[in-house]
N, C-alpha and C positions, 0 to 999 in steps of 0.2 A: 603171130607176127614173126619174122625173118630175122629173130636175135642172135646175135655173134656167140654167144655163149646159152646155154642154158639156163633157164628159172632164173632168171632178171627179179631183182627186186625191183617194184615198178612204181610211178608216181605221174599222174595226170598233170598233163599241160596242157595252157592255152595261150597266147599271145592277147594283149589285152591294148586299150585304145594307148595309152602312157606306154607299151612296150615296142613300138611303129616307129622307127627311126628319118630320117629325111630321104629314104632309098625306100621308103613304102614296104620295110618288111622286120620284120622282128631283129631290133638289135641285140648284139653278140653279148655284150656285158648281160643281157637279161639270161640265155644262155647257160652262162658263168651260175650266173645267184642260182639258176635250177637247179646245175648239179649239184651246188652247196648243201641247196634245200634237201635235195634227195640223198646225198651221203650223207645226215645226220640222220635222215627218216631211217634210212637204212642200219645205220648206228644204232639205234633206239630199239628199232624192231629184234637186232641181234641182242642186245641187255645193256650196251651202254649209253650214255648219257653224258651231256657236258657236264653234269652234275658228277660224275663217278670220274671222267678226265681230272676234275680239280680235286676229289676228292686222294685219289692216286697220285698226282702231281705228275702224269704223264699224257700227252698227247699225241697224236699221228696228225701231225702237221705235213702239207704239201712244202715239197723239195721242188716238184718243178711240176708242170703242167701242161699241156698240148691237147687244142681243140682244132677240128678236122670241119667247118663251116660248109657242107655240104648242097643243101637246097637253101633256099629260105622261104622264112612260113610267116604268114600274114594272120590278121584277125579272123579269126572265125574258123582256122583250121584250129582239132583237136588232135594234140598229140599226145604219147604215152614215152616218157623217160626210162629210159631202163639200167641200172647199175647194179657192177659187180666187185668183189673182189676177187684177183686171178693169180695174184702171186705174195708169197711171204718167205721171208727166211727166216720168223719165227723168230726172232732176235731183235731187228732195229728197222727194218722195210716193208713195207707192201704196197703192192700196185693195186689200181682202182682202174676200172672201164665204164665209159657212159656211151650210152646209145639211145638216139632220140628220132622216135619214127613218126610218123606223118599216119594218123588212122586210117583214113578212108582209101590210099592208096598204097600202105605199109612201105612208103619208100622213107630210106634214112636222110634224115636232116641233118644230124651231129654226130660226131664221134669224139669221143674225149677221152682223157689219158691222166692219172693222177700219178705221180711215185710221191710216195708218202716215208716220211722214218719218224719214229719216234723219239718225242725230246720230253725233256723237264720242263713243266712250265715253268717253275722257278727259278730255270736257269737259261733255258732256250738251249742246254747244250744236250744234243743227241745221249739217250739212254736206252738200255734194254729193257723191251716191251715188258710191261707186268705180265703174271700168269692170266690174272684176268681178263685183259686185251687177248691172248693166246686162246683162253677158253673160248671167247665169243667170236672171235674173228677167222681164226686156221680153221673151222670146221667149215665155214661159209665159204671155201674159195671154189671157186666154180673151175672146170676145165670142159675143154671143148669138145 
């Protein structure tokens, strides 16, 4: 597939009869909930869990967001999600990339964008990422 970056971690989509909006094509909020879906798969598969967020009392909470609504995909098309991590300063930030292809004709559907920083859950006020978060995450980050 024609991914922006390298070794995508990757997650199967489909648009489903409940995900068909009144424009007869997969609405954006559903979108939305994929990437979600897929950045924790992605989390998980690297060693953390929401379980080890609370355990830590740190999270990587989205700061801000930007989605790129390219084609739109109906029922019955199978798509493949792809996310990355692309950037850190190893301290309080990192960026997230989504890319969402269309199989049968590998054209892109989405493109999405997360800046992420890290906070306390207990406080909601931005903190430095634990070592743990660094272990799992700075080796993953992908370049082009």
């Amino acid at each position: 597939m024609p991914w922006d970056y390298p070794q995508p971690f990757t997650q199967p989509a489909a648009p489903q009869a409940q995900d068909i909006d009144g424009l007869n094509h997969t609405n954006n909020a559903v979108y939305v909930q994929w990437c979600e879906k897929t950045a924790w798969a992605h989390s998980r598969a690297l060693g953390l869990d929401l379980h080890d967020y609370h355990r830590l009392d740190r999270a990587m909470a989205i700061r801000r967001s930007a989605y790129d609504y390219l084609l739109p995909s109906v029922v019955g098309d199978a798509l493949t999600l792809g996310t990355w991590l692309v950037a850190s300063d190893g301290k309080l930030t990192m960026e997230r990339r989504f890319q969402l292809i269309r199989n049968h004709d590998q054209a892109t559907v989405l493109r999405g964008h997360w800046e992420l920083v890290c906070i306390e859950l207990g406080s909601g006020k931005p903190r430095r990422m634990p070592e743990e978060f660094c272990r799992a995450y700075l080796p993953a980050l992908a370049t082009r």
